[in-house]
C-alpha positions as CSV (number, residue, x, y, z in Angstrom):
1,X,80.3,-60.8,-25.4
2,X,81.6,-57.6,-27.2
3,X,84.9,-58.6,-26.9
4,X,84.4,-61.8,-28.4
5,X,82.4,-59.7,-31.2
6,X,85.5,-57.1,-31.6
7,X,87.9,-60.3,-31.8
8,X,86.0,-61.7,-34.5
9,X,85.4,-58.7,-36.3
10,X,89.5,-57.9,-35.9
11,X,89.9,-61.7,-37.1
12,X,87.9,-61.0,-40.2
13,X,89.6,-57.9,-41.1
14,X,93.0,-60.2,-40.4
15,X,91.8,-62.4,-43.2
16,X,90.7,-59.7,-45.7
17,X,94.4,-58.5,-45.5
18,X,95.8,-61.9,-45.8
19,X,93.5,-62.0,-48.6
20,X,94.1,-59.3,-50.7
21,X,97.9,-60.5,-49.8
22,X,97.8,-63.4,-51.7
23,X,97.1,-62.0,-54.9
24,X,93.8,-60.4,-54.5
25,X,93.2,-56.6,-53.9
26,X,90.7,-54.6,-52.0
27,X,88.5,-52.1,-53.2
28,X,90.0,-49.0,-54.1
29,X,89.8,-46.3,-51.4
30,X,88.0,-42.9,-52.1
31,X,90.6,-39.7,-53.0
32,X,91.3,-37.6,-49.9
33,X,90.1,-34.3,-49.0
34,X,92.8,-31.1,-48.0
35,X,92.1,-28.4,-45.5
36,X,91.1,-26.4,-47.9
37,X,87.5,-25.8,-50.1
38,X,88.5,-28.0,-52.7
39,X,90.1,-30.7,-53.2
40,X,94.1,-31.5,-52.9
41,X,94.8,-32.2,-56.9
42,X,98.1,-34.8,-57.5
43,X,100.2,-35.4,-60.4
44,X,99.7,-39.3,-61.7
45,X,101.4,-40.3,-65.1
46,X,100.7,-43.1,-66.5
47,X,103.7,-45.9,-66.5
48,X,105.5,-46.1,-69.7
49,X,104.3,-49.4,-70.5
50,X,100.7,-48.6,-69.6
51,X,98.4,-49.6,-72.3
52,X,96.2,-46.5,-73.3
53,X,93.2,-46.4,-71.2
54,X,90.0,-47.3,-72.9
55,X,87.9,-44.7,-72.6
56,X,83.8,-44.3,-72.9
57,X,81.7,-42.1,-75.3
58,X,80.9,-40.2,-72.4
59,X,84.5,-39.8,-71.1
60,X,86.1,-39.0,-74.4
61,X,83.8,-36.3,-74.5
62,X,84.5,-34.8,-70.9
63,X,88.6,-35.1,-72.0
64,X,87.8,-33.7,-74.9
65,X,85.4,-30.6,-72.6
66,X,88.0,-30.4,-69.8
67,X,90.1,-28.4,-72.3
68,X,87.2,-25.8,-73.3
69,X,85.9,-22.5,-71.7
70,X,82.4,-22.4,-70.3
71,X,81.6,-20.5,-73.5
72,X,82.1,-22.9,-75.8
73,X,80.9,-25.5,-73.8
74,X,77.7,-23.9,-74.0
75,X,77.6,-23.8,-77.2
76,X,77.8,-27.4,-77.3
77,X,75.3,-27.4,-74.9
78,X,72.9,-25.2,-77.4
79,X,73.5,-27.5,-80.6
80,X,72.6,-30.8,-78.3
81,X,69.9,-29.9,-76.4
82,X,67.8,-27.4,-77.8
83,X,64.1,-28.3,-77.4
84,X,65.1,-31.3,-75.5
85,X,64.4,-32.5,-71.4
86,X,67.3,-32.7,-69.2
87,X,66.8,-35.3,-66.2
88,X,69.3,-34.5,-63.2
89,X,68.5,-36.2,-60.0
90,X,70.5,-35.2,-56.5
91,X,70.5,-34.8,-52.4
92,X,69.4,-31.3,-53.0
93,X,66.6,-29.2,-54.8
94,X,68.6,-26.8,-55.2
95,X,69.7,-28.3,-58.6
96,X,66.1,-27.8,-59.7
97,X,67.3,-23.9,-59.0
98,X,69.9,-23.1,-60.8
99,X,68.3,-25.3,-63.8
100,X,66.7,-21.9,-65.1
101,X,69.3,-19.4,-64.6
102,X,71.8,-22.1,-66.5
103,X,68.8,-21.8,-69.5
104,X,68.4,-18.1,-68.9
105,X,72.4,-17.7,-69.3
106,X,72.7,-20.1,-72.6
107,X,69.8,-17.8,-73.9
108,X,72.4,-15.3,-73.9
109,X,73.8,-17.3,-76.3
110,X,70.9,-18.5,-79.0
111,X,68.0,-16.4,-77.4
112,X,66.1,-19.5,-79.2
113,X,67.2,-21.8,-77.2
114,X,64.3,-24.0,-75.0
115,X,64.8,-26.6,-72.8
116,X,62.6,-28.3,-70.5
117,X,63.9,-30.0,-67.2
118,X,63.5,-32.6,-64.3
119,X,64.8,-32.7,-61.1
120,X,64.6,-35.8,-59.2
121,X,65.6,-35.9,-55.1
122,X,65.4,-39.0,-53.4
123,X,65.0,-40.0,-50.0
124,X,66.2,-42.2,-47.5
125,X,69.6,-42.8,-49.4
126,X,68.1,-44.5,-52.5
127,X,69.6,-42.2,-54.7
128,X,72.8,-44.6,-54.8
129,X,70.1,-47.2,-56.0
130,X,68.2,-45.5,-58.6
131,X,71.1,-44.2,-60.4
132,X,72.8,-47.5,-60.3
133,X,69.5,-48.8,-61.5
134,X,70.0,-46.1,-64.6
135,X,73.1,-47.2,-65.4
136,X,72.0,-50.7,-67.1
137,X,70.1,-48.6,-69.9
138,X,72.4,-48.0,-72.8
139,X,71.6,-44.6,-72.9
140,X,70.2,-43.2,-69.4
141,X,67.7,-40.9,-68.0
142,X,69.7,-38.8,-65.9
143,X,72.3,-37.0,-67.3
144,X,73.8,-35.8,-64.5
145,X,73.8,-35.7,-60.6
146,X,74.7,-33.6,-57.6
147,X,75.7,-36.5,-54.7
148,X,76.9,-36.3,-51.4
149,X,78.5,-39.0,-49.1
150,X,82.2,-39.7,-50.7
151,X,82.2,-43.4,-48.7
152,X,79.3,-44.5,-51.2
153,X,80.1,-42.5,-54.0
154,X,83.8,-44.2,-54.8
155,X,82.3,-47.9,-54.2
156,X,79.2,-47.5,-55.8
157,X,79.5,-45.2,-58.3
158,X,82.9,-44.6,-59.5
159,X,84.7,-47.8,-59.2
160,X,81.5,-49.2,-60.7
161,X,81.8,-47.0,-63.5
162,X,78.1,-45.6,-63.2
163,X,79.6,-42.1,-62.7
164,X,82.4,-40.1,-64.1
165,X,84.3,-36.6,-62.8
166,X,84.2,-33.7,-65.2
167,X,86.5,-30.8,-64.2
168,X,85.5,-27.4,-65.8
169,X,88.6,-25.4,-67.3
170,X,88.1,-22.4,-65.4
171,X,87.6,-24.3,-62.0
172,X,91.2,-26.0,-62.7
173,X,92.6,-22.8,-63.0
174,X,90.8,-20.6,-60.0
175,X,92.3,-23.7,-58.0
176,X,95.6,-23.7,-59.5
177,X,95.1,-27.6,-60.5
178,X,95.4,-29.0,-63.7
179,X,92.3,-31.3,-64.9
180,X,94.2,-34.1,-66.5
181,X,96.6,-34.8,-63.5
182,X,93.9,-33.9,-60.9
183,X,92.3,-36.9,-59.0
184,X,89.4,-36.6,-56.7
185,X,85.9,-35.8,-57.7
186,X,84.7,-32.3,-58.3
187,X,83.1,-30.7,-55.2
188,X,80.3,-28.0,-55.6
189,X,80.6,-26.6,-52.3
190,X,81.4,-28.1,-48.5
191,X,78.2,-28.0,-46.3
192,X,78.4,-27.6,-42.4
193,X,76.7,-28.4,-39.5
194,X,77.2,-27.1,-36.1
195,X,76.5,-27.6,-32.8
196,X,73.8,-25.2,-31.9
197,X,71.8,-24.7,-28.5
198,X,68.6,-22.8,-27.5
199,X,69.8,-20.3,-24.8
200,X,67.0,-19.7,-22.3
201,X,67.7,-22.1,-20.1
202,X,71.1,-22.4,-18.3
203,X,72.8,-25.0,-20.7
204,X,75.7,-23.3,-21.8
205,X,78.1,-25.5,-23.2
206,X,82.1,-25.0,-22.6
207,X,83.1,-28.5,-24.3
208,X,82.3,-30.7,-27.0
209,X,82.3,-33.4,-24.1
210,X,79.4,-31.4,-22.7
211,X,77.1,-32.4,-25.7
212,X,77.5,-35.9,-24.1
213,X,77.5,-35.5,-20.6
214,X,74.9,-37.4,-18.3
215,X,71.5,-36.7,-19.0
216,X,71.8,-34.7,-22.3
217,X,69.9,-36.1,-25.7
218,X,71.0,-33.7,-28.8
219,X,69.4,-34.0,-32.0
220,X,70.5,-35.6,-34.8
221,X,69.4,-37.1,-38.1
222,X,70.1,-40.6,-37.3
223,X,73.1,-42.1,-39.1
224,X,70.9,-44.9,-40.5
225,X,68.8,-42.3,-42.3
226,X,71.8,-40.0,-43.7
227,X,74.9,-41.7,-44.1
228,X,77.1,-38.4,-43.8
229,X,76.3,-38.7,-40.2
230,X,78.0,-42.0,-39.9
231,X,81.0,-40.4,-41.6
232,X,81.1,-37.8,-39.5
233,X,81.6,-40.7,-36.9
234,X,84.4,-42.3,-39.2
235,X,86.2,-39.4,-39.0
236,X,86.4,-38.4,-35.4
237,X,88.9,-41.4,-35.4
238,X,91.1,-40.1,-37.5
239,X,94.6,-38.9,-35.6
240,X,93.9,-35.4,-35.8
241,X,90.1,-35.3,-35.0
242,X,91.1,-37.7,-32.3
243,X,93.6,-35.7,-31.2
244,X,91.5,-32.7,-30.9
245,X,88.7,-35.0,-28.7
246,X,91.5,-35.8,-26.5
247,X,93.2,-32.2,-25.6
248,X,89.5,-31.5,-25.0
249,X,89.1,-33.8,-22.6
250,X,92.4,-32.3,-21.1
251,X,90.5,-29.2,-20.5
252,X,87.7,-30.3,-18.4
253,X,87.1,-30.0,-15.1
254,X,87.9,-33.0,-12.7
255,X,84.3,-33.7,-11.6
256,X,83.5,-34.4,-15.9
257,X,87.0,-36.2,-16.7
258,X,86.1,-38.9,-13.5
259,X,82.2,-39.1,-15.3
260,X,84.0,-39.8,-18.6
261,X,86.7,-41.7,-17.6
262,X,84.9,-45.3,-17.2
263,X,83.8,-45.1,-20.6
264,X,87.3,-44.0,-22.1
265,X,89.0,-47.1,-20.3
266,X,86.2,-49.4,-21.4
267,X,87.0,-48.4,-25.2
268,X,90.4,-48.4,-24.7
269,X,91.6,-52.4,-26.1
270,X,88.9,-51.7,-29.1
271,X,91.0,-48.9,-30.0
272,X,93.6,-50.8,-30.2
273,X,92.0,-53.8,-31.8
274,X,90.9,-51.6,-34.1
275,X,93.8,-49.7,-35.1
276,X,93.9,-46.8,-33.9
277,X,96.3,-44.5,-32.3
278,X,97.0,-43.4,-28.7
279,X,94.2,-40.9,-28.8
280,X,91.4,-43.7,-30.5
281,X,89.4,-44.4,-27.4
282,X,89.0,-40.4,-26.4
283,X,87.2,-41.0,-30.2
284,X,85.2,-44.0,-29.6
285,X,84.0,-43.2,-26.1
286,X,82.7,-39.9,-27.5
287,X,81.0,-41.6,-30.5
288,X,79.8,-44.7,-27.5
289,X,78.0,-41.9,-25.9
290,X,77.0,-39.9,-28.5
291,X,75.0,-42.8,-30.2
292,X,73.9,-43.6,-26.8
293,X,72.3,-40.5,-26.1
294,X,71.2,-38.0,-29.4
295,X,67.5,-38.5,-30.3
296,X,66.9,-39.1,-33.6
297,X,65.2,-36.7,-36.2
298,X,64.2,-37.6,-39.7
299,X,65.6,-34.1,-41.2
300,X,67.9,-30.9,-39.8
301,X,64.6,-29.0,-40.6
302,X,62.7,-29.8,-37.2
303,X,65.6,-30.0,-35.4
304,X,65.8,-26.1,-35.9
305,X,62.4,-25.5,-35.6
306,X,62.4,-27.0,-32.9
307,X,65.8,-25.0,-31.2
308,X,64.4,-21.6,-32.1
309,X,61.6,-21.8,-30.0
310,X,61.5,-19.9,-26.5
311,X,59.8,-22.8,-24.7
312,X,62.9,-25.2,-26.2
313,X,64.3,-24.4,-22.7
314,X,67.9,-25.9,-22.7
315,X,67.6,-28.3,-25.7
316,X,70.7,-28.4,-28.6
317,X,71.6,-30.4,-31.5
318,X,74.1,-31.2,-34.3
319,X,72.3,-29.9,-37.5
320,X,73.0,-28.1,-40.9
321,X,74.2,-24.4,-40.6
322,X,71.6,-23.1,-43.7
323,X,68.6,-24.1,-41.8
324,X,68.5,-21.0,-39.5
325,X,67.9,-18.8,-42.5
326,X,64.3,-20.0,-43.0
327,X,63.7,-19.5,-39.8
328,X,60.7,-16.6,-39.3
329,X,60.5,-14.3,-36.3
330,X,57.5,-14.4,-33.8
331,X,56.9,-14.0,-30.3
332,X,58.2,-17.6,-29.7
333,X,59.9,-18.2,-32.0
334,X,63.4,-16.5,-33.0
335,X,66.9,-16.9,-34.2
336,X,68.1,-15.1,-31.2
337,X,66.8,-18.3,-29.1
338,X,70.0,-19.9,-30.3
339,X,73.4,-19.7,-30.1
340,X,75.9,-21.3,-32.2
341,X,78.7,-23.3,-29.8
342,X,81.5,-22.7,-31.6
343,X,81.4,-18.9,-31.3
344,X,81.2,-18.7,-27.7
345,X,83.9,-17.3,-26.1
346,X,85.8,-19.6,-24.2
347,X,84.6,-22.9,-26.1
348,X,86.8,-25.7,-26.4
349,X,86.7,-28.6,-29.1
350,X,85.0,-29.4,-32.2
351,X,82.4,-27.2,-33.8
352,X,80.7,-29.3,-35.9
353,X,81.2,-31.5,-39.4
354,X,82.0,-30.4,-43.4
355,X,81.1,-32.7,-46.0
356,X,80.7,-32.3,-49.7
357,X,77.9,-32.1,-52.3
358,X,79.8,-33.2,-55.6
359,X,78.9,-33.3,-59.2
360,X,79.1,-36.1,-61.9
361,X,78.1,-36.6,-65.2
362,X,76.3,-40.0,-65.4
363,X,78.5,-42.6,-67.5
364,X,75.4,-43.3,-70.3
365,X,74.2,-39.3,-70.1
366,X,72.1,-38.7,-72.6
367,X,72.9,-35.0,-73.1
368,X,77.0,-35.1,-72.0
369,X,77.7,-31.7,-73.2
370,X,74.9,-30.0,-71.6
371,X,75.5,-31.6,-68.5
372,X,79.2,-30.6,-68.6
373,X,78.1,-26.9,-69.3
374,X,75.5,-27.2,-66.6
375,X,78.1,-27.9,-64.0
376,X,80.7,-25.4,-65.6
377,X,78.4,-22.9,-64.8
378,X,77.5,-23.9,-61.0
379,X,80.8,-24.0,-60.3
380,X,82.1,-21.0,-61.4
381,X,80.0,-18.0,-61.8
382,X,78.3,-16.3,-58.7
383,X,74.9,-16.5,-60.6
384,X,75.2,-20.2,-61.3
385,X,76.0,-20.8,-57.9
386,X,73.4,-18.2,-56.4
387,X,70.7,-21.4,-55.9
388,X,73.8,-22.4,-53.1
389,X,75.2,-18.9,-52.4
390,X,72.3,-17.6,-50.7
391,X,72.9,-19.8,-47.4
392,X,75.7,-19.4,-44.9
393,X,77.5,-22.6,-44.4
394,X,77.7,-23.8,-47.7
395,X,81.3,-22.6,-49.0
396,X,81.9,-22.8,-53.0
397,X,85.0,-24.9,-53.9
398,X,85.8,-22.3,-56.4
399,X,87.4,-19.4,-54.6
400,X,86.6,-16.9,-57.2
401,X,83.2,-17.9,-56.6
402,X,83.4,-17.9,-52.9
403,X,84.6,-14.4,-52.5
404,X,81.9,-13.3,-55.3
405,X,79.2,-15.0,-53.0
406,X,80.6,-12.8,-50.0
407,X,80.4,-9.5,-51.9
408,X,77.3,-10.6,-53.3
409,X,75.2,-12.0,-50.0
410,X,77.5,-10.5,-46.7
411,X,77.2,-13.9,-44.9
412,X,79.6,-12.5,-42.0
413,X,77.7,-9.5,-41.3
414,X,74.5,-11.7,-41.4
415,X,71.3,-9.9,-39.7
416,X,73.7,-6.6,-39.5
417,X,71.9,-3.6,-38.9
418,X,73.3,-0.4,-38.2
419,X,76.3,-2.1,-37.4
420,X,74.6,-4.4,-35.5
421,X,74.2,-8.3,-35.3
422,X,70.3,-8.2,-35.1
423,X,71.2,-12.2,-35.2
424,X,74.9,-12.8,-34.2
425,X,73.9,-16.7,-35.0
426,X,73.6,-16.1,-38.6
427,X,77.2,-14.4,-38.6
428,X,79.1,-17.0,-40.4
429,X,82.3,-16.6,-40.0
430,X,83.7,-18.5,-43.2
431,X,85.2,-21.7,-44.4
432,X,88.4,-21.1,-43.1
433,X,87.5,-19.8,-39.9
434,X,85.1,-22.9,-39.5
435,X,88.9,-25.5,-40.6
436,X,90.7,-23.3,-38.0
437,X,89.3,-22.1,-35.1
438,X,86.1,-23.8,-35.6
439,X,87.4,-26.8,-35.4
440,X,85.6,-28.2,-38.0
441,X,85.5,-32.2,-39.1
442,X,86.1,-32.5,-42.7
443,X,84.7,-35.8,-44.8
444,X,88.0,-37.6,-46.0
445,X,86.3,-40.1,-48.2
446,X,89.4,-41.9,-48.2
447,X,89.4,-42.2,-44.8
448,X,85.8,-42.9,-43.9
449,X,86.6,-46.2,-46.4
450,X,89.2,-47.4,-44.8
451,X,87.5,-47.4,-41.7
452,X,83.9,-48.5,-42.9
453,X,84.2,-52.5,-42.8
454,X,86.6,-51.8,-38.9
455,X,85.1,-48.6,-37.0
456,X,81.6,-49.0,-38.6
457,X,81.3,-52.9,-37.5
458,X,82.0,-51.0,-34.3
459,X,79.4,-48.5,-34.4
460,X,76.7,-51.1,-35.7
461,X,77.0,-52.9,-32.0
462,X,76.1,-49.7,-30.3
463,X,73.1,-49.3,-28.1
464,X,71.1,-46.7,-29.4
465,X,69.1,-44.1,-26.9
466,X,65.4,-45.1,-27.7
467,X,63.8,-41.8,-25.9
């Protein structure tokens, strides 16, 4: 039965491409990712007979605030919005924030300046929804938004034209991009999460494979509940993250490569059917028995409350690096319950996931200009970006801003005391540490939508562990 349900779904994809073939093109796929904290910007001039692109109201005025410092933009800022609301809505309250020390620095400015604010965070993935919902107003309620999940974001919101990328001047120029020949959208920072286990018991994982040997059930919001999950899936079959599944695999003992095995040749024709390259199956055997086995949380917020605790005896998950630092210190209850995978000696494999949180001004924004000062001054002062900053695992994009953060908070000598790790698990070791020898699996959005309609069919025809 699956294999006559991978043949039809590789029969359909046969047909889209014959499709688009005869005169009919696909969707365009999101911009890539680089190894790096922020995007990889490209050159792309316009043919010589191109007509002139039609731009919106809003859009002229982002071309027009691309070219202006984070001063002036404020200024524009002041003369639109004073005594007005600003509506923003994202995936994370920390927008709500920095909303006052963005007010607080424009008061620098015009010490009369007053502006009241909104912030909006929806649940359940219905953000996509509500600001697409928005966009049929001539003139909006939100004015801008912080989004995450780059698979959703380019088909629903930027080839849709319900959101547009601003790149701040002095962003461009930390990065050594220029914002009229830069493509991609404008990341605030790259989130991680990590495999983490509670260590009083005598799990002690060696191997990413060991997170889904027989018998173990990590925690993890469930990819139908946070789509960033499901990328994270996507991406595993990409060559490299592939590639770094299988010389795992290579490194097990022979007792765990014969438990693994079976499932690895059962995968094998619908990596093939499916496209991928000589390392797909190690991917989709890992992502078989991961969906077959993690127990599924509504948030990363129990999942560490729930690995901190003493009685937690041998329990692990897959969960966002930040959440340790609300973590309070009891008798049972205690950072030092935990250790982080990746930064045991001797650990082989992937770490963990990076994704994006990215900004947009909303195509019908009723306050453009503010909004494009608003995420000037996120992006590139350490006091705009302090509402992030104050978390490990959440990197800046801007690297002037990422080493400011380090001076500023110490995240790699987190918990230090007398020059000791009072909490080694809080010693983040960095961005690039965590794209190097952490291993880390970056979002491609490109990627993840190329692979959505194939690999995700795939995925949807999983059994899922029901613990």
């Amino acid at each position: 039965m699956k294999k006559r349900i991978i043949a039809l779904l590789m029969a359909a994809v046969m047909c889209v491409a014959l499709f688009a073939g005869c005169g009919q093109s696909a969707a365009p796929a999101a911009p890539a990712q680089s190894d790096s904290s922020a995007p990889a910007a490209t050159a792309s001039a316009p043919a010589d007979n191109a007509a002139p692109v039609q731009l919106t109201r809003v859009q002229a005025i982002i071309k027009e605030a691309e070219g202006m410092t984070m001063e002036e933009l404020a200024k524009k800022a002041i003369e639109e919005s004073n005594g007005k609301t600003l509506y923003g809505v994202g995936n994370s309250s920390r927008g709500k924030s920095a909303l006052p020390l963005f007010i607080e620095y424009l008061k620098t400015i015009d010490p009369n300046y007053d502006l009241q604010y909104e912030w909006q965070q929806p649940k359940n993935n219905k953000i996509f929804d509500q600001l697409t919902s928005d966009s049929k107003k001539s003139e909006g309620t939100f004015a801008l938004t912080l989004i995450q999940d780059g698979n959703q974001i380019e088909s629903k919101m930027v080839q849709t034209g319900v959101l547009d990328t601003f790149i701040p001047k002095e962003w461009a120029e930390a990065n050594g991009v220029d914002a009229e020949t830069y493509t991609g959208y404008l990341p605030l920072q790259t989130l991680n999460k990590v495999f983490m286990y509670n260590n009083t018991g005598s799990f002690k994982p060696t191997n990413v494979w060991d997170f889904v040997g027989e018998g173990q059930h990590g925690q993890f919001m469930d990819i139908d509940s946070e789509i960033v999950g499901k990328n994270f899936l996507y991406m595993l079959t990409a060559p490299k993250y592939a590639g770094w599944l299988k010389e795992s695999f290579d490194k097990l003992p022979d007792a765990q490569k014969a438990y693994f095995k079976p499932t690895i040749d059962e995968v094998a024709q619908d990596a093939k059917d499916l496209g991928l390259d000589a390392n797909g199956a190690y991917a989709l055997a890992w992502i078989k028995l991961w969906v077959g086995s993690y127990n599924a949380v509504t948030d990363d917020g129990p999942i560490c409350n729930a690995l901190v605790q003493k009685s937690s005896t041998d329990q692990f998950g897959l969960l966002v690096y930040s959440k340790l630092r609300s973590v309070e210190e009891t008798d049972e209850v205690s950072k030092n319950n935990i250790n982080v995978a990746a930064y045991d000696e001797g650990y082989e494999g992937i770490g963990g996931y990076g994704y994006c949180h990215y900004m947009f001004v909303t195509d019908n924004s009723p306050l453009p200009w503010t909004a494009c000062a608003f995420i000037s001054y996120i992006t590139c002062t350490v006091d705009g970006f302090s509402a992030w900053g104050k978390d490990m695992g959440g990197y800046s994009s801007n690297p002037d801003v990422a080493k400011g953060v380090e001076e500023t908070y110490h995240h790699s000598q987190g918990g230090e005391v007398d020059g000791v790790l009072t909490f080694p698990a809080k010693n983040d070791r960095g961005y690039d540490w965590w794209t190097t020898e952490g291993k880390l699996v970056l979002e491609d959005p490109e990627y993840c939508a190329s692979v959505a309609f194939t690999v995700g069919s795939w995925i949807e025809i999983l059994d899922k562990y029901a613990g």
